[in-house]
C-alpha positions in Angstrom: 29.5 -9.9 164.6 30.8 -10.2 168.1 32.0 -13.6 169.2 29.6 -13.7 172.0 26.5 -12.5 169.6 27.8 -15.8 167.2 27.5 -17.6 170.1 24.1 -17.3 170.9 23.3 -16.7 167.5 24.1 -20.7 167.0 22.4 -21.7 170.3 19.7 -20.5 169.1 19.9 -22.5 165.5 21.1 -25.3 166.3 18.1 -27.0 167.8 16.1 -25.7 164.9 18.4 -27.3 162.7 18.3 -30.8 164.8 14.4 -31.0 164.3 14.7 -30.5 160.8 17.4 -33.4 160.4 15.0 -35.6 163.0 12.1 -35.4 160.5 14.3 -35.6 157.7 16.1 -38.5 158.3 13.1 -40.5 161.2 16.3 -40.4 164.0 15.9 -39.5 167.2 17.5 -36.2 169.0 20.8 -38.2 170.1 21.6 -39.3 166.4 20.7 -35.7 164.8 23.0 -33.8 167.3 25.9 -36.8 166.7 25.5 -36.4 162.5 25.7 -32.1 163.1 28.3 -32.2 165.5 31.0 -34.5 163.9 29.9 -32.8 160.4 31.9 -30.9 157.7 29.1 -28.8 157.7 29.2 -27.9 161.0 33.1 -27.5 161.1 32.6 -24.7 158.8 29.1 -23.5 160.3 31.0 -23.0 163.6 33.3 -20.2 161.9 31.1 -16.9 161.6 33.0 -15.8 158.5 31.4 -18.3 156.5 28.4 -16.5 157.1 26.5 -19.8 157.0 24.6 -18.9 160.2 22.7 -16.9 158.2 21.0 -19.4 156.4 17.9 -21.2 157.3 17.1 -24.2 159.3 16.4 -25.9 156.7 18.5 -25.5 154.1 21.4 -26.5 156.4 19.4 -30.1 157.5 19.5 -30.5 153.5 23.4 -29.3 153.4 23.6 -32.0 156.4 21.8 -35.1 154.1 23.5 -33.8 151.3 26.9 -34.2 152.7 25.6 -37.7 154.7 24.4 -38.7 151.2 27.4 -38.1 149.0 30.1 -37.2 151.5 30.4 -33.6 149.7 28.5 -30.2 149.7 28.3 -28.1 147.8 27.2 -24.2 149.9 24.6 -22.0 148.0 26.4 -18.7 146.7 24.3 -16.3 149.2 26.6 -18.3 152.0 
């Protein structure tokens, strides 16, 4: 994929992920983008080789509480 195609391919899932971790854990915008961004998961969603982009909204809010949860996740085999 082209860098600027994973680019927009995130801008696009990232707010779709954030409304999943607002009703998930009853937190406002602010506190979803704060848990994302300083995230494990999202240090290795930010890397397109990972190919966890491809994965839906909602299964990367529960990769999300499952790492806030227990401090570790563990990535489905299709990522």
């Amino acid at each position: 994929m082209i860098d600027t195609q994973f680019k927009a391919t995130l801008e696009m899932l990232i707010p779709l992920v954030i409304k999943e971790v607002m009703k998930s854990r009853s937190i406002n915008e602010k506190e979803a983008f704060e848990l994302l961004y300083s995230s494990f998961l999202y240090s290795k969603l930010e890397i397109e080789s990972t190919k966890l982009w491809h994965l839906s909204q909602l299964t990367l809010a529960n990769l999300l509480n499952e790492e806030i949860e227990t401090g570790t996740i563990i990535f489905p085999e299709e990522a």
